[in-house]
C-alpha positions, 0 to 999 in steps of 0.5 A: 119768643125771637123778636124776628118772628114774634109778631106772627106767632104771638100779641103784642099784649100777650108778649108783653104779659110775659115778658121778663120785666112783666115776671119780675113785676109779678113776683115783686107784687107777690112780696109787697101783697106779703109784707102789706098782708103780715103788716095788717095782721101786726105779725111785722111793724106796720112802717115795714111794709110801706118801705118794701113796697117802695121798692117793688117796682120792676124798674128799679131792678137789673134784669140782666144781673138777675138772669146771670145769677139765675144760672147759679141760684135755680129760680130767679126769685131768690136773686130778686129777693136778695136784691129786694132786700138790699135795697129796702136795706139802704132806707129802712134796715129793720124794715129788710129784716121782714122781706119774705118771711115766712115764705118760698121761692115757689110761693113768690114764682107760683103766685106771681105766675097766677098773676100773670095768667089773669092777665092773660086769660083776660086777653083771651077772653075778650078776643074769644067774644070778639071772634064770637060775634063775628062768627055770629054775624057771619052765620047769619050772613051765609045762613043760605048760602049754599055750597058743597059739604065735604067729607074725606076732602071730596064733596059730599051733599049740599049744605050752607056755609053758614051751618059750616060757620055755626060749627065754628062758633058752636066751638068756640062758645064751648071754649069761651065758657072753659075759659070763663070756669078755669078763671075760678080755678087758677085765680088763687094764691100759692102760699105754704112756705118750705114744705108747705105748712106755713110753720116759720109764721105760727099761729098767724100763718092762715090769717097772713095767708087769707090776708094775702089773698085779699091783698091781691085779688086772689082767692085762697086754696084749702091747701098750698099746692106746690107739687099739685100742678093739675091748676096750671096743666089745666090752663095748657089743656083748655088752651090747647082745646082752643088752638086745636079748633082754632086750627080747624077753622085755619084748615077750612079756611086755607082749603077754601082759598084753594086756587081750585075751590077758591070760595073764600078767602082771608082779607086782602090787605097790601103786602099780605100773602104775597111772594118773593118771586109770584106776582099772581100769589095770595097766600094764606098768611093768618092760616099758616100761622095759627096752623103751625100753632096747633102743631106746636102746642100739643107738645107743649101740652104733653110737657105740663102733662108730664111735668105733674108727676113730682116729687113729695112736697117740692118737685125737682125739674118738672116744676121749672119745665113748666117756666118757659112751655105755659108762657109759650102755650098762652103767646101761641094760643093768644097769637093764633086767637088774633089771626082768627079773629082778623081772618072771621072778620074781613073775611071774603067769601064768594058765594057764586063760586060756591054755587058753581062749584056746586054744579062741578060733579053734574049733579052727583052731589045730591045722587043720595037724595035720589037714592033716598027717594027710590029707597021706598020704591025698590029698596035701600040696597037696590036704590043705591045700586041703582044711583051708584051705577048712574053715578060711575056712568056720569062720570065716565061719560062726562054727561050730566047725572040727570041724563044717565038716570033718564035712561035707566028704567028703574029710575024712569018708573018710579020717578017723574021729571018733576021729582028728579028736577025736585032732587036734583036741586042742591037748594032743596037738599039740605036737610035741616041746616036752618033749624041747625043754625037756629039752634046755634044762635039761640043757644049763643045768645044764651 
């Protein structure tokens, strides 16, 4: 990711989980944890393994020489297991004999991947609880603060901000336990050799593999799935579901900021929302960037999608178009979960604006509960009609629903001045947003 725009797209810890020294790092873990687990098993000499594992250490290898030889080779693993070897070479030349035996390029690349999605997983995960309790914190803060329900972007009934926010944290509770589920399934070894059969380590070969996985706190598939990519599109999947919520939240939160709504707002800090030429400007900074995120994943997505369909026991291109698109789903998905997490937490909201704004449209944001209330009266289809008409008045004469509907008989037949300040109270119209609420939290706590 450019250095220039990284730090608004991703973390820093996410970029570093994925950077260049840290892929290296992972695929030397996967040679050491090889050459420890084939020791064990006494298919190589036990001194082999110390002396490869000295030299797995990312520190000592050129990283720029090994992307130019990248170019060449096809993967970066077999230029680093070229160099591996020479340097266990130069202490221990039997020991170089037994760098990588038994193993491919893909067994070191895949595992070594694993590895690094652990990590990251563990990152979005923790963030994931963090923005849990602050929405749950904030659910409980608004649960009767009142503002407009909007529906195709105009304001619909009355409901509370904090029903809005339990959506939220509704959401991403789903998403923290596909999180916690796609550990299980991504957290194991790649371990089949050339063509998946483990042939070059006879009758050793499943005790090395088991052995392996042990060694690095891995678990260990029936089978080796070198062209089986349905674990890794399913990390891009679950990810892409959480910065496609994570992008809803932005949009409530950029449309809520609104200069015209302007009932809640991300956190004020100096230097941030600002502009190069409006001094009155407070931008949504934290919304713009975890939207451009739920842009650009679902593409990224639709690459690991497409890159599943390969080819007999080793797939040619749609395994390497999976090398640059998952780390750049997890540095986006990790970015745009941060800026969540800023944004729910200092949150700004003002509740007396969202009253007011309740009071915009004269009272037509509760006209369904006189509606609802006449329905019994004279009819569903004419009780509509009827508050549909009041409400076209309202608007056109710019009065108050409330003195459109004192004039209509219909209405003054059938209901009492006590019944239409009843309705006409935004308090008293909505619905069960505290039972709804409850029902979050429970099942949050949960």
């Amino acid at each position: 990711m450019p250095r220039l725009t990284g730090a608004l797209f991703a973390t820093e810890a996410m970029q570093e989980i994925f950077s260049d020294r840290a892929r290296i790092q992972a695929l030397l873990d996967f040679e050491r944890a090889l050459a420890a687990a084939q020791a064990r098993v006494a298919l190589i000499p036990a001194t082999a393994s110390p002396a490869i594992s000295k030299q797995c250490n990312a520190a000592l290898f050129d990283l720029g020489a090994i992307a130019r030889e990248t170019h060449d080779a096809g993967n970066p693993a077999i230029p680093l297991i070229q160099a591996l070897t020479a340097r266990v070479a130069t202490d221990d030349a039997d020991a170089a004999r037994f760098v990588h035996l038994g193993a491919t390029s893909q067994d070191a690349i895949d595992t070594g991947l694993v590895l690094q999605l652990v990590r990251a997983l563990n990152v979005i995960e923790d963030d994931l609880g963090r923005l849990a309790r602050a929405l749950m914190d904030l659910t409980r803060q608004h649960a009767n603060t009142q503002l407009a329900g909007r529906t195709l972007l105009q304001q619909a009934t009355p409901i509370t901000f904090g029903l809005k926010v339990a959506g939220w944290l509704d959401a991403i509770d789903r998403h923290r336990d596909r999180v916690r589920d796609l550990r299980s399934r991504i957290a194991v070894v790649q371990f089949g050799g050339a063509a998946g059969t483990l042939a070059a380590l006879g009758d050793k070969s499943l005790d090395v593999a088991a052995t392996l996985a042990e060694e690095l706190h891995l678990e260990l598939p029936e089978i080796p799935w070198h062209a089986h990519r349905d674990r890794v599109a399913d990390v891009a999947t679950t990810l892409g579901l959480l910065v496609g919520t994570l992008g809803k939240i932005a949009r409530d939160v950029s449309l809520l900021m609104q200069t015209e709504v302007a009932e809640a707002f991300e956190p004020a800090e100096a230097g941030r929302g600002g502009s190069s030429t409006m001094p009155h400007k407070r931008n949504p900074v934290s919304a713009a960037a975890v939207l451009a995120a739920a842009i650009r994943v679902p593409g990224l997505v639709a690459t690991m999608l497409m890159a599943m369909v390969q080819e007999h026991e080793r797939g040619l291109g749609g395994w390497h178009a999976e090398w640059e698109t998952l780390p750049e789903i997890c540095l986006l998905a990790a970015g745009a979960l941060a800026h969540t997490v800023q944004t729910i937490e200092g949150l700004e909201v003002d509740a007396a604006r969202m009253t007011d704004n309740l009071a915009l449209t004269r009272g037509l944001v509760v006209a369904e509960a006189v509606a609802i209330a006449l329905a019994p009266k004279i009819g569903k289809l004419r009780a509509h009609e009827v508050v549909e008409r009041a409400s076209r008045l309202s608007v056109e004469q710019k009065t108050p629903l409330r003195q459109v509907l004192d004039a209509t008989p219909e209405v003054q037949m059938h209901l009492t001045a006590a019944d239409l300040d009843r309705l006409l109270d935004p308090s008293h119209y909505t619905g069960q947003a505290q039972a709804l609420i409850a029902r979050v939290l429970a099942a949050h706590r949960t």
